[in-house]
C-alpha positions as a Python dict, from the first residue, in 0.01 Angstrom:
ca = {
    (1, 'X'): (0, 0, 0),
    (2, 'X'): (-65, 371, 152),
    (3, 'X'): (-338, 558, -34),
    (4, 'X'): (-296, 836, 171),
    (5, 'X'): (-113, 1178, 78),
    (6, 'X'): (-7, 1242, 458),
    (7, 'X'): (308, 1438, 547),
    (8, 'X'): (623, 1224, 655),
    (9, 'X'): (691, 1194, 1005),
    (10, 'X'): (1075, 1191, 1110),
    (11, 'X'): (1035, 833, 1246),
    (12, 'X'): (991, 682, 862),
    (13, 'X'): (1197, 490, 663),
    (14, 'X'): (1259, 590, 296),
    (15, 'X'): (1420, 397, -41),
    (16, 'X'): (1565, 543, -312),
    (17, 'X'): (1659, 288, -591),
    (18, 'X'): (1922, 154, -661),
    (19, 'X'): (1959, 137, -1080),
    (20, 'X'): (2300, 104, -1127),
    (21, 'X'): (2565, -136, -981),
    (22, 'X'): (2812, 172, -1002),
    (23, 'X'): (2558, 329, -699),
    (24, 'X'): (2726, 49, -423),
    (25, 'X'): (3018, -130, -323),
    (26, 'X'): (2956, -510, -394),
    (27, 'X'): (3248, -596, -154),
    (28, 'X'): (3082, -419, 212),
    (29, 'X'): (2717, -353, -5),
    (30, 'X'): (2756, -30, 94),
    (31, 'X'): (2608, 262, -74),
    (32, 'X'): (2778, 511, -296),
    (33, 'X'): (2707, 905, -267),
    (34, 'X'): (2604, 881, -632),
    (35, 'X'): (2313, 769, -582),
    (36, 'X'): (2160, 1046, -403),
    (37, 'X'): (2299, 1313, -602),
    (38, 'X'): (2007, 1482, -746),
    (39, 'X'): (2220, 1696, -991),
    (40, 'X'): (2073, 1893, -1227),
    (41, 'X'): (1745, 1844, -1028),
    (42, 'X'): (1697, 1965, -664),
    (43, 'X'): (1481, 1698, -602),
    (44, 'X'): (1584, 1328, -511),
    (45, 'X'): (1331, 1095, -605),
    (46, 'X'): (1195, 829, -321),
    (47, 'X'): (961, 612, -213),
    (48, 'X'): (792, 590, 170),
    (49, 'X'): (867, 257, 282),
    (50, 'X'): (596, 242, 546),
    (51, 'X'): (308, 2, 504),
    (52, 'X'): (460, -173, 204),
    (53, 'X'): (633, -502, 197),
    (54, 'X'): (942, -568, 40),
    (55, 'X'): (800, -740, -286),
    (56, 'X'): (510, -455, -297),
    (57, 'X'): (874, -228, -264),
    (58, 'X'): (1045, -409, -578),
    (59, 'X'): (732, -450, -788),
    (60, 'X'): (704, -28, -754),
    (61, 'X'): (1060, 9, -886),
    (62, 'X'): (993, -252, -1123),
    (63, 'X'): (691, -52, -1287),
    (64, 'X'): (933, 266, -1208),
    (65, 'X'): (1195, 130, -1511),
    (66, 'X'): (933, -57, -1690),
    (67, 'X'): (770, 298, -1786),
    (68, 'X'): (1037, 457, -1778),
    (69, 'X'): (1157, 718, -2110),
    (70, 'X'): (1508, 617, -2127),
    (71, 'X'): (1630, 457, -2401),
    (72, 'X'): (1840, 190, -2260),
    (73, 'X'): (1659, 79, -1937),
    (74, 'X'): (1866, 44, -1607),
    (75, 'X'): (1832, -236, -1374),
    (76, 'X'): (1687, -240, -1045),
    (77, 'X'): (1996, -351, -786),
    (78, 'X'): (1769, -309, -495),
    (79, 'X'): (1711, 3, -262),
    (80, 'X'): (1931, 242, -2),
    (81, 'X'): (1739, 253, 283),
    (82, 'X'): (1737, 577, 503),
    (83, 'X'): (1511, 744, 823),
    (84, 'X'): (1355, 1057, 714),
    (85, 'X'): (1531, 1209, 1048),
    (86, 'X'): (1866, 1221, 916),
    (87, 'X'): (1724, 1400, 580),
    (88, 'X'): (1629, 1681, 841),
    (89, 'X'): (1914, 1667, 1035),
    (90, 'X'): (2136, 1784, 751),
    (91, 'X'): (1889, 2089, 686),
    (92, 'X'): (1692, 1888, 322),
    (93, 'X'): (1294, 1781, 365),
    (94, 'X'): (1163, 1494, 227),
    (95, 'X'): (758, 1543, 161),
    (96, 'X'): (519, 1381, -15),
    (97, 'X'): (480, 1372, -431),
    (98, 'X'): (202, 1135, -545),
    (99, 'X'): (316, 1036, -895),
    (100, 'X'): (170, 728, -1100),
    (101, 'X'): (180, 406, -1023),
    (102, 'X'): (361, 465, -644),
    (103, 'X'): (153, 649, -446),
    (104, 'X'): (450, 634, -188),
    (105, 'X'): (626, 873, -407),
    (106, 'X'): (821, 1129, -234),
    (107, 'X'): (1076, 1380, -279),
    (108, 'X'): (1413, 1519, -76),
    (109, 'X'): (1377, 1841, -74),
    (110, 'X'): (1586, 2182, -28),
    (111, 'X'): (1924, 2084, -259),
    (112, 'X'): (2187, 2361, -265),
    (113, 'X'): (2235, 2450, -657),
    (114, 'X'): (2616, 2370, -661),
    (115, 'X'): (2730, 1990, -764),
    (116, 'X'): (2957, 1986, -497),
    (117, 'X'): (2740, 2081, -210),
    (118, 'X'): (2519, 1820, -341),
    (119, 'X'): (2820, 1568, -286),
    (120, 'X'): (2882, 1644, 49),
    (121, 'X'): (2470, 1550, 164),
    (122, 'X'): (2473, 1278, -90),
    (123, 'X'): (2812, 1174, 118),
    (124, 'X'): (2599, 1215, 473),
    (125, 'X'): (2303, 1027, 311),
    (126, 'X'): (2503, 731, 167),
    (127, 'X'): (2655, 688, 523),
    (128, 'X'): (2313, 644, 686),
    (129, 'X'): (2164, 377, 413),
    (130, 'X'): (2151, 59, 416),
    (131, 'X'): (2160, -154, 124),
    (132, 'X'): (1906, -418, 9),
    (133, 'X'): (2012, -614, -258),
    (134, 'X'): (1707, -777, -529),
    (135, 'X'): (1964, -938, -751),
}
């Protein structure tokens, strides 16, 4: 697991979690823009895939619902895979953001405000991913 807090290079691979079957398409597993809208935040929450293996990638979004505030818990699908380069190609950043328990922790970076500006990356992001089931 990386210890390091080293900036992202283009060539990496990151995984936002998937918590809700409503986030993919069971018939093509293909992933929905919801799941990368960061609305109301400006920050997507993900995790550096690089040097981690796909249990060590599971057990982090395990401990990610298991300590998690919400009242009714969701349940981890799997992950949306995506390269850091086309996070930069549609003008958003993805940097590091060392949080407990996943020292992968990042964040995409550089949101507009509006919800449906949001969409239309989220849209672009989704179409790059690549789903990876747990269940």
């Amino acid at each position: 697991m990386m210890t390091e807090f080293t900036n992202i290079e283009d060539s990496e691979s990151l995984a936002r979690f998937i918590l809700y079957s409503r986030w993919y398409r069971k018939e093509d597993k293909s992933v929905k823009s919801d799941a990368f809208i960061p609305y109301p935040h400006n920050e997507l929450s993900v995790t550096r895939t690089k040097d981690l293996s796909e249990n060590e990638l599971m057990e982090i979004g395990k401990n990610i619902i298991h300590n998690s505030n919400r009242s009714v818990k969701p349940t981890l699908c799997g992950n949306a895979e995506f390269n850091v380069h086309e996070v930069r190609k549609i003008n958003l950043d993805a940097i590091p953001a060392l949080v407990k328990g996943n020292p992968n922790h990042s964040n995409v970076t550089g949101w507009p405000h509006e919800k449906s500006k949001q969409k239309s990356l989220a849209i672009e992001l989704a179409s790059k991913a690549t789903l990876k089931l747990y269940l």
